[in-house]
C-alpha positions in Angstrom: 94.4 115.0 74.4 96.5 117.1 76.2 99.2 119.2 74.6 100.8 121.8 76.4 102.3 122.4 79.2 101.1 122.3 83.0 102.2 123.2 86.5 101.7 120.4 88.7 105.0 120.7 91.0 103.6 124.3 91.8 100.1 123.2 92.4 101.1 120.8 95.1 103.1 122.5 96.9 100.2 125.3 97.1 98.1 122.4 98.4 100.1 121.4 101.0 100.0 124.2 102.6 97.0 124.6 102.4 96.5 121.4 103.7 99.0 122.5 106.8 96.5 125.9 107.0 93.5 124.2 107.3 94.3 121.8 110.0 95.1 118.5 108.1 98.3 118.7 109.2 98.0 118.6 112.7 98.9 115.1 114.7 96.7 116.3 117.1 94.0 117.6 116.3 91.7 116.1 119.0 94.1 115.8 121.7 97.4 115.6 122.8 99.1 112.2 123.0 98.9 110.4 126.8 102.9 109.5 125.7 104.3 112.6 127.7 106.9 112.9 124.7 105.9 114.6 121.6 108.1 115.9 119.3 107.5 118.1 116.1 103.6 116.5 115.8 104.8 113.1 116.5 103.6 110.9 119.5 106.0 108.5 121.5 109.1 109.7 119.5 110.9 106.2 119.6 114.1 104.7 118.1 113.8 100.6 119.6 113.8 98.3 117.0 111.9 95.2 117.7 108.3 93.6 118.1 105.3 93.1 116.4 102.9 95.5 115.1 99.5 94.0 114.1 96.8 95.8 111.9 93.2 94.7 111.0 91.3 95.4 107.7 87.2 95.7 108.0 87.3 94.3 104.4 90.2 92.7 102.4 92.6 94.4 100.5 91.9 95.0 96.7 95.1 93.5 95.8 99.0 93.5 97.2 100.2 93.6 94.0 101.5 97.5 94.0 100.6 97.8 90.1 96.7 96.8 90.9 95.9 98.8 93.7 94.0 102.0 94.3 93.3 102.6 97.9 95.1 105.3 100.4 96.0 103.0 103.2 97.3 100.4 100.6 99.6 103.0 98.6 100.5 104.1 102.3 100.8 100.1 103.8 102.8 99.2 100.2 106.4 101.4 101.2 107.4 98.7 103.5 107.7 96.6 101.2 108.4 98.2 97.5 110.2 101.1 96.4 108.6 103.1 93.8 111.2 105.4 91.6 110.0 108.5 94.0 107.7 108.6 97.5 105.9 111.1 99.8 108.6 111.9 102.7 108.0 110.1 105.3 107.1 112.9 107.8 104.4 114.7 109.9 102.3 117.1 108.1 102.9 119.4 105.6 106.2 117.9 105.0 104.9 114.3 104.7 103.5 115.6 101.2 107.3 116.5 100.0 108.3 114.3 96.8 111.7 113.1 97.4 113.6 110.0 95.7 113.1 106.4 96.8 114.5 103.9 94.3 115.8 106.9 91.8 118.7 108.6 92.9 116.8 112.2 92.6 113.5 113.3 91.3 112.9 113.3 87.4 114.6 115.4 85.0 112.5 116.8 82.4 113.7 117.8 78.7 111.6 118.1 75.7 109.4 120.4 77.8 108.7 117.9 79.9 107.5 115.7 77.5 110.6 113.2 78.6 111.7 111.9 81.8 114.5 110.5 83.3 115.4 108.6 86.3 118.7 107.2 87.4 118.1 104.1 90.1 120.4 104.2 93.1 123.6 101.8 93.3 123.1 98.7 95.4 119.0 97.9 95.4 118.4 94.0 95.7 115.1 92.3 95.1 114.5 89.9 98.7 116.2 87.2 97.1 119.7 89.3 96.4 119.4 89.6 92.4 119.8 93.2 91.9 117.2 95.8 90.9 117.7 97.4 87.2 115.7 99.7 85.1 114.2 96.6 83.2 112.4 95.6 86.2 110.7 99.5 86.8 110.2 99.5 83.3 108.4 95.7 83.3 106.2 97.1 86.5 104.9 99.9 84.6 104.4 97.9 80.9 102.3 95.4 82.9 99.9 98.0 84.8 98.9 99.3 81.2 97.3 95.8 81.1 93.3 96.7 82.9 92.3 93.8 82.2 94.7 92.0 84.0 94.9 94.8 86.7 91.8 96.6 86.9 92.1 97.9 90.3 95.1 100.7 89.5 95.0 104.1 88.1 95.3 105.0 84.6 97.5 107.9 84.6 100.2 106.0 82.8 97.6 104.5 80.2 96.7 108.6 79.7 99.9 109.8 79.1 103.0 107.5 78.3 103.4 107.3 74.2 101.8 104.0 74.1 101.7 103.6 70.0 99.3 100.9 70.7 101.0 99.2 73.2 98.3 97.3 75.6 100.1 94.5 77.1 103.9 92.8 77.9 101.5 89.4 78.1 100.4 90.3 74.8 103.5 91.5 73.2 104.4 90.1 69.7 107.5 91.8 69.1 110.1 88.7 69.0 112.5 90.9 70.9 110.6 91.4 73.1 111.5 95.3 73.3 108.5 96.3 74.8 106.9 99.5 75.3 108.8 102.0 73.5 107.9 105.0 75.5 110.0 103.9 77.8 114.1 103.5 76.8 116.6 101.6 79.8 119.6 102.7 78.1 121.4 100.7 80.8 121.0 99.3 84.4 120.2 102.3 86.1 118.6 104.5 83.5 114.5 105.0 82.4 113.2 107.4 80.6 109.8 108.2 80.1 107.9 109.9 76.9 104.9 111.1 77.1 102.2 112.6 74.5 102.1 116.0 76.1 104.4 118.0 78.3 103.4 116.8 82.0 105.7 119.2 84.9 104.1 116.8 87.2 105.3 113.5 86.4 107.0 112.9 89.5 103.0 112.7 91.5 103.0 109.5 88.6 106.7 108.6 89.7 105.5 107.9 93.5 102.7 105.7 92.7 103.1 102.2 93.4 103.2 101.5 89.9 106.7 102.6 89.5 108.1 99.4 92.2 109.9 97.1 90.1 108.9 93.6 89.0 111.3 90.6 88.2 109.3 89.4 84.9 110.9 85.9 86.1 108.7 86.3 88.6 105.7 87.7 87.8 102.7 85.3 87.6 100.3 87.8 86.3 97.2 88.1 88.6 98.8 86.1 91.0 101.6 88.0 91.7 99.4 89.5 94.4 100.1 85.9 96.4 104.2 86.7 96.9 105.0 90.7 95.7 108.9 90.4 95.1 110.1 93.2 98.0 112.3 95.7 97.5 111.7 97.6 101.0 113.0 96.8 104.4 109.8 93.6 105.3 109.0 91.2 102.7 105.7 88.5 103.1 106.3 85.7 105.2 102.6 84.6 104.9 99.3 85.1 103.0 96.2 83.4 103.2 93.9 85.5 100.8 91.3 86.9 102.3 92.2 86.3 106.3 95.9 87.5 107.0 98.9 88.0 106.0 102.7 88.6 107.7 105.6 90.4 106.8 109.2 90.2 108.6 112.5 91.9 107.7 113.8 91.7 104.4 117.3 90.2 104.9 118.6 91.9 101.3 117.1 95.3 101.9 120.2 97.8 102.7 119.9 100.7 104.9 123.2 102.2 103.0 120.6 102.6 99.8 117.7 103.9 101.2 117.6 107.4 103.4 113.8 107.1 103.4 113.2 104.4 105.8 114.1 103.6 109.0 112.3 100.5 110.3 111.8 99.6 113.7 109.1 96.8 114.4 110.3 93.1 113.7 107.2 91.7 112.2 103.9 93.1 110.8 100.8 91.2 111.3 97.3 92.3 109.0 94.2 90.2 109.6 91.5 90.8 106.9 87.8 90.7 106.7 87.2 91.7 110.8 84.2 93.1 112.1 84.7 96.8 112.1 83.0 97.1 115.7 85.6 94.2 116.9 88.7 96.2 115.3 87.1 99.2 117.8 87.1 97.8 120.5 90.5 95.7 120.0 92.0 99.1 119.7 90.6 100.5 122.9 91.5 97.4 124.8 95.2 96.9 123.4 94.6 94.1 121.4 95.1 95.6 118.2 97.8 98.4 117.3 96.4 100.0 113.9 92.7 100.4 112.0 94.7 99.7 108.7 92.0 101.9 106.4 92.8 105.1 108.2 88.9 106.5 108.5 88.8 106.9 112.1 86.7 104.8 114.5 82.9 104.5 114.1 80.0 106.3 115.7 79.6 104.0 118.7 83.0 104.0 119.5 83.3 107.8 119.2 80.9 108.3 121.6 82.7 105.9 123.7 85.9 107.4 123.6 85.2 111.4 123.7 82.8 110.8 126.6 86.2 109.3 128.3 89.5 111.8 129.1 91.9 108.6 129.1 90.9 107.3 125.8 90.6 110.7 124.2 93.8 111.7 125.3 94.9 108.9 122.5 93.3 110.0 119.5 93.9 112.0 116.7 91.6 114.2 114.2 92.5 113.5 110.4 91.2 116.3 108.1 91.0 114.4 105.2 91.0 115.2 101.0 88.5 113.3 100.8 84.7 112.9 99.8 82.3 110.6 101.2 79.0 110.7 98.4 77.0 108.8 96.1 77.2 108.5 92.2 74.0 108.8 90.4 74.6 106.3 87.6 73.1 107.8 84.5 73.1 104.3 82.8 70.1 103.0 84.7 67.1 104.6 83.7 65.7 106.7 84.8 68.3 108.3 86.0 69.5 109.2 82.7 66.8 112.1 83.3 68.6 115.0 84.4 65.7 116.0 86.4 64.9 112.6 88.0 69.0 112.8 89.4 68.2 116.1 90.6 64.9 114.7 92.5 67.7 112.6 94.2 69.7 115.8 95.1 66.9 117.4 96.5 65.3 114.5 98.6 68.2 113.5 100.7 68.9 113.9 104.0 72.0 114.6 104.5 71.8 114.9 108.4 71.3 111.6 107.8 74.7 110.8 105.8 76.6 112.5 108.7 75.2 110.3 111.3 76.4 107.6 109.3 79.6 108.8 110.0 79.3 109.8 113.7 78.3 113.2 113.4 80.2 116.3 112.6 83.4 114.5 114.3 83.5 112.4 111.0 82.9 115.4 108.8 81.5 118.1 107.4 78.0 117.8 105.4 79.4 118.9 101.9 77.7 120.8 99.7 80.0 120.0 96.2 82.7 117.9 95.6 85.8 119.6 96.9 87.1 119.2 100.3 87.8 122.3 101.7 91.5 121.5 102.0 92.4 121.3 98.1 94.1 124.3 97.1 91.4 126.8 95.5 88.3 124.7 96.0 85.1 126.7 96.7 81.9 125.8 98.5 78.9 126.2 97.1 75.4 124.6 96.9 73.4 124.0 93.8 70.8 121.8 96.0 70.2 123.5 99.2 67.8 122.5 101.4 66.2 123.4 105.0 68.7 121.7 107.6 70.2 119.8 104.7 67.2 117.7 105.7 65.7 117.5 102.2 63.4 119.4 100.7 60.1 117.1 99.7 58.4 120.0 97.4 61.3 120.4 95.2 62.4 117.1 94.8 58.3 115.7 93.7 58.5 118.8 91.1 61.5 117.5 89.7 60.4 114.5 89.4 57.2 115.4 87.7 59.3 116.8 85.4 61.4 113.5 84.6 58.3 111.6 84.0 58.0 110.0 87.2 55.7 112.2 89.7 54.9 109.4 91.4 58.6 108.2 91.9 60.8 104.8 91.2 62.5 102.2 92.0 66.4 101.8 91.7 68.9 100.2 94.1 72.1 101.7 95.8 75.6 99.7 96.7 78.1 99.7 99.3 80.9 98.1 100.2 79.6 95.6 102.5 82.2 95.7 104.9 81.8 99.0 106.0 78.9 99.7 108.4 79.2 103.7 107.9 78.3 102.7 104.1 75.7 100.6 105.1 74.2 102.9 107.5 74.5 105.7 104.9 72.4 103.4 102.5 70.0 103.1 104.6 69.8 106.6 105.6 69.1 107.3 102.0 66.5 104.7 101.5 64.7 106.8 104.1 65.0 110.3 102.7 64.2 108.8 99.5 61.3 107.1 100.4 59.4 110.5 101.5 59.2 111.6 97.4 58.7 107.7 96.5 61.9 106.8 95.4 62.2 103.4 96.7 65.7 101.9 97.1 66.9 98.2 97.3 70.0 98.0 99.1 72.6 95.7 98.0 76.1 95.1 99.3 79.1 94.1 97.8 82.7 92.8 98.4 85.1 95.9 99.0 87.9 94.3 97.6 85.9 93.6 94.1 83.3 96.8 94.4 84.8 98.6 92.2 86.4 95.5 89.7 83.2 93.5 89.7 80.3 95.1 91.2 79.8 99.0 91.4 82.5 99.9 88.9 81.9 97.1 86.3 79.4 99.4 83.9 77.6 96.6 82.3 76.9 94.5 86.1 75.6 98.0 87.7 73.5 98.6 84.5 72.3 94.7 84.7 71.3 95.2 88.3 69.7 98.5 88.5 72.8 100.1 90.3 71.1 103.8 90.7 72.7 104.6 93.8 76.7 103.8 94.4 77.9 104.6 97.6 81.4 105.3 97.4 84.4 107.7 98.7 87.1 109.5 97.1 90.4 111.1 98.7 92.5 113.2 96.3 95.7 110.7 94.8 97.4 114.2 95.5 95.9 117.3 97.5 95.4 119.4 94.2 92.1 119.7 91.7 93.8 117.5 89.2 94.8 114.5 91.7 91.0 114.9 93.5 88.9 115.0 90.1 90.4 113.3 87.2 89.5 109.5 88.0 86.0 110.4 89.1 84.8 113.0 86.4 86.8 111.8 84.0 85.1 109.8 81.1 88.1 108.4 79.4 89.2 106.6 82.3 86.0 104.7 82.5 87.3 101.4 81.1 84.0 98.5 80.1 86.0 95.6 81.8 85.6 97.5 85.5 88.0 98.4 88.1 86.4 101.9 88.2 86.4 104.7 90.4 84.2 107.0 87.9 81.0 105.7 88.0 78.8 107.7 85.3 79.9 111.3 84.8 80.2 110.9 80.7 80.4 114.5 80.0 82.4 115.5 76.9 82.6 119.1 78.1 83.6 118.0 81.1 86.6 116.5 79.7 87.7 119.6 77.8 87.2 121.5 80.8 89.7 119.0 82.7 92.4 119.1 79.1 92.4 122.9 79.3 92.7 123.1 82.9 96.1 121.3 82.8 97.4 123.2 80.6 97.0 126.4 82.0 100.2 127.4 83.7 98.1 130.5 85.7 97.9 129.0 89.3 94.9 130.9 90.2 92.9 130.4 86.9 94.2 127.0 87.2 92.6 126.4 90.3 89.3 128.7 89.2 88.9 125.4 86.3 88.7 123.1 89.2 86.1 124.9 91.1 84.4 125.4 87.4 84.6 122.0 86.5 83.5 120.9 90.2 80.1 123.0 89.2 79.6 121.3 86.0 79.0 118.0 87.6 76.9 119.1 90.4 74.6 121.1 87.8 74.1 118.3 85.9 73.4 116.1 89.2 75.7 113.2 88.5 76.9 112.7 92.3 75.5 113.2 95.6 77.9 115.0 98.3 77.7 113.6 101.6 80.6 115.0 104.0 83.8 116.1 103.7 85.6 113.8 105.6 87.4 114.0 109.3 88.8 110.9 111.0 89.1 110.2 114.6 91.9 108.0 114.9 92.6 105.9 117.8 96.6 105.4 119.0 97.0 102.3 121.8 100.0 103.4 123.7 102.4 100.7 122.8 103.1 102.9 119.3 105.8 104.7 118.9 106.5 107.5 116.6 103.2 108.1 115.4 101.9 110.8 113.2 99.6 111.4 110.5 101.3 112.6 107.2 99.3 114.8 104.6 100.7 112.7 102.1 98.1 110.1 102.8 96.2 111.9 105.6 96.7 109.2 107.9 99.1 107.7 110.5 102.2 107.0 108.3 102.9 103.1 108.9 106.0 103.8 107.7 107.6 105.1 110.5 105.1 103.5 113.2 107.1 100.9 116.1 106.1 99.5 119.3 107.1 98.8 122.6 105.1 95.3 122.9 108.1 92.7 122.0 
């Protein structure tokens, strides 16, 4: 598929700084901190160890389980309690999107023009219960992500590029030896090495994924490991109740003396799931709660609220985000698979609309392709431009004369129910859409299933008339690669769901993503991204709404709090309090 080599290392370190250039770097971008004692872009610098942090979720988490997860805040949330082979630094800005070694003693050595990897695990790493951590249980994590049907919710880089020789499953593994996957050898204890199809320079971006945190096979129950992960890092569960909360205190085996990464300071951390996104607002405001756990900023009402106020402004912070809020035009549900009735669509929304959804221009941008601004190379442009970005009513009725349907149709349009800017942003299209006589059913789903069972399941969205997906995407890393590959991507669209590419099936598409990685030329690297970004937008398969900004909202019990371009959030690695 791919089959030469590419420069990933350089292309991220190009988009950090870029990142850092245009602002998403910045701790406080709104404001100062009301702490008096900011340090290097962090708020409340703070060393005291103790007390209890508490976090809410507006929806509940896809899964714990580090190999069957896929959101920001959860790859962020998961380094307190596993250690993959490598990590973003733990650090404000720019910096917090450095690579550096977790459980591997130093990033990867490539050989074999980086075809091969290897990884040497530090001396001393227990799991929570004291048995020590070997390159078996790494290798075991990453054999049983493979399985999507088991784990759906992950990414599929290691499915994409690992040697797999027809390797699907360790649960379905028939070799009596139990060897398992041979692309990767554990020569011994502390060893893995990784061989891939094609030369990848950027394996490392694969290393820090959760994927990579090691799993005792005693101890893995499959899909429901996710009820007691096996820690690694310094806080390990102390209780779970699916779906409603769960705890984590310090992990007695953990050892300061192996990891340089992490330096924790709160005693316990508390997560409460499934509450009201207007509740987890105001809790914030009033010192009830300590962190929005999904890192998108406060919603409209409360934005008004607190920029209208000096005190609670003086506590916020502006997150310029990698990220995309928009809507996937699924060409499986007729009939949409008319080019011209998706480009009706483009034309006939209001994307005024879509921003207020999101509060306004303080939580975004109204994008005009799918690029945030802050990738390295991206470029803005607008195949579907419109008076105001209003909508335009002419054009969109001549497309759809043109599709067959001049007197419009019916389709419906999904968001994750637990999110009121998605719901609002549904119904804000429901209205634009209406004007051309498009008319759209609204129908919400679980987040933590949206994209397992509902949205990203291509034969229940096809079943249900799923036209319209609402959805957002932030970059697994701030280049063109990490932002498009698992939405434009049709090889990673998998029939048993857990999908984040909901209907761009474009064979040139994909050869424009193959060649892209393996040009070594930054500049006409990034020039394939920006060409490939076109592509999809000519042939109308998603809607851009905004490029994303967060306002995020510090109580001032937190200590040491900044937001790291790593994850373009506050970095809950490093957070403490001074409640005890």
């Amino acid at each position: 598929m791919r089959n030469r080599r590419v420069a990933a290392a350089a292309v991220i370190a190009v988009a950090a700084l870029a990142l850092a250039a245009c602002g998403g770097g910045s701790s406080g971008g709104s404001s100062s901190s009301g702490a008096g004692n900011d340090a290097g872009g962090v708020h409340n610098v703070s060393d005291v160890t103790g007390g209890t942090i508490r976090y809410a979720n507006g929806g509940d988490w896809d899964s714990l389980d580090p190999g069957d997860t896929y959101y920001s805040y959860s790859w962020n949330f998961a380094r307190l309690y596993v250690r993959s082979l490598v990590m973003f630094k733990s650090a404000p800005g720019k910096e917090g999107a450095t690579l550096v070694p977790d459980l591997a003693e130093s990033l990867g050595k490539p050989s074999d023009d980086s075809k091969t990897w290897t990884y040497t695990l530090r001396q001393g790493v227990k799991f929570e219960d004291g048995t020590p951590v070997t390159s078996k249980d790494v290798k075991y994590a990453v054999e049983r992500t493979l399985d999507k049907t088991t784990f759906p919710n992950g990414p599929t880089y290691f499915n994409d590029y690992l040697d797999l020789q027809g390797y699907t499953s360790p649960y379905a593994d028939s070799d009596p030896n139990k060897l398992g996957l041979k692309a990767i050898d554990t020569p011994d204890d502390r060893t893995i090495v990784f061989h891939l199809k094609q030369p990848f320079s950027g394996f490392d971006y694969f290393a820090q994924m959760p994927s990579t945190a090691p799993v005792p096979v005693a101890k893995d129950t499959g899909s429901k490991y996710k009820e007691h992960v096996v820690s690694t890092g310094p806080y390990m569960f102390d209780t779970n109740e699916l779906g409603k909360s769960f705890s984590l205190v310090r992990n007695p085996n953990w050892d300061q003396a192996t990891d340089p990464n992490r330096k924790p300071l709160p005693d316990r951390i508390e997560v409460s799931l499934n509450v009201n996104a207007d509740d987890i607002d105001n809790r914030l405001q009033s010192g009830d709660l300590d962190v929005a756990i999904e890192g998108t900023g406060v919603g409209p009402s409360a934005q008004g609220k607190i920029l209208a106020d000096q005190t609670l402004k003086a506590n916020t912070d502006s997150a310029l985000n990698a990220r995309l809020w928009y809507t996937a035009l699924n060409p499986d549900v007729a009939p949409l698979d008319n080019i011209h009735c998706r480009k009706a669509v483009e034309y006939a929304t209001d994307k005024t609309g879509y921003q207020r959804a999101y509060g306004g221009s303080t939580g975004g941008d109204i994008a005009s392709n799918l690029l945030p601004p802050v990738i390295a190379g991206a470029q803005q442009f607008d195949p579907y431009p419109t008076p105001g970005n209003a909508g335009d009513v002419a054009k969109a009725k001549d497309e759809l004369a043109q599709c067959g349907q001049p007197n419009g149709f019916t389709t419906g349009v999904s968001y994750r129910a637990e999110r009121p800017k998605e719901k609002a942003t549904a119904e804000a299209l429901q209205q634009s859409l209406a004007k051309v006589g498009i008319n759209l059913e609204i129908k919400p789903y679980p987040l933590t299933d949206y994209g397992k069972l509902y949205a990203g399941k291509p034969d229940f969205a096809k079943a249900n008339n799923l036209g319209l997906i609402v959805y957002g995407w932030a970059a697994d890393w701030p280049d063109g690669y990490g932002f498009l590959a698992q939405i434009t991507d049709s090889r990673v669209i998998r029939a048993t769901g857990g999908n984040s590419n909901f209907g761009v099936k474009d064979p040139e598409v994909d050869a424009m993503l193959d060649k892209a990685v393996t040009t070594t030329d930054t500049a006409a690297r990034e020039s394939m991204w920006v060409d490939i970004d076109k592509k999809v937008m000519d042939d109308a398969y998603i809607v851009p709404g905004i490029w994303a900004k967060g306002l995020l909202y510090r109580p001032k019990n937190l200590t040491n709090v900044f937001i790291t371009d790593g994850y373009q959030m506050y970095d809950y690695l490093a957070l403490g309090t001074t409640r005890k």
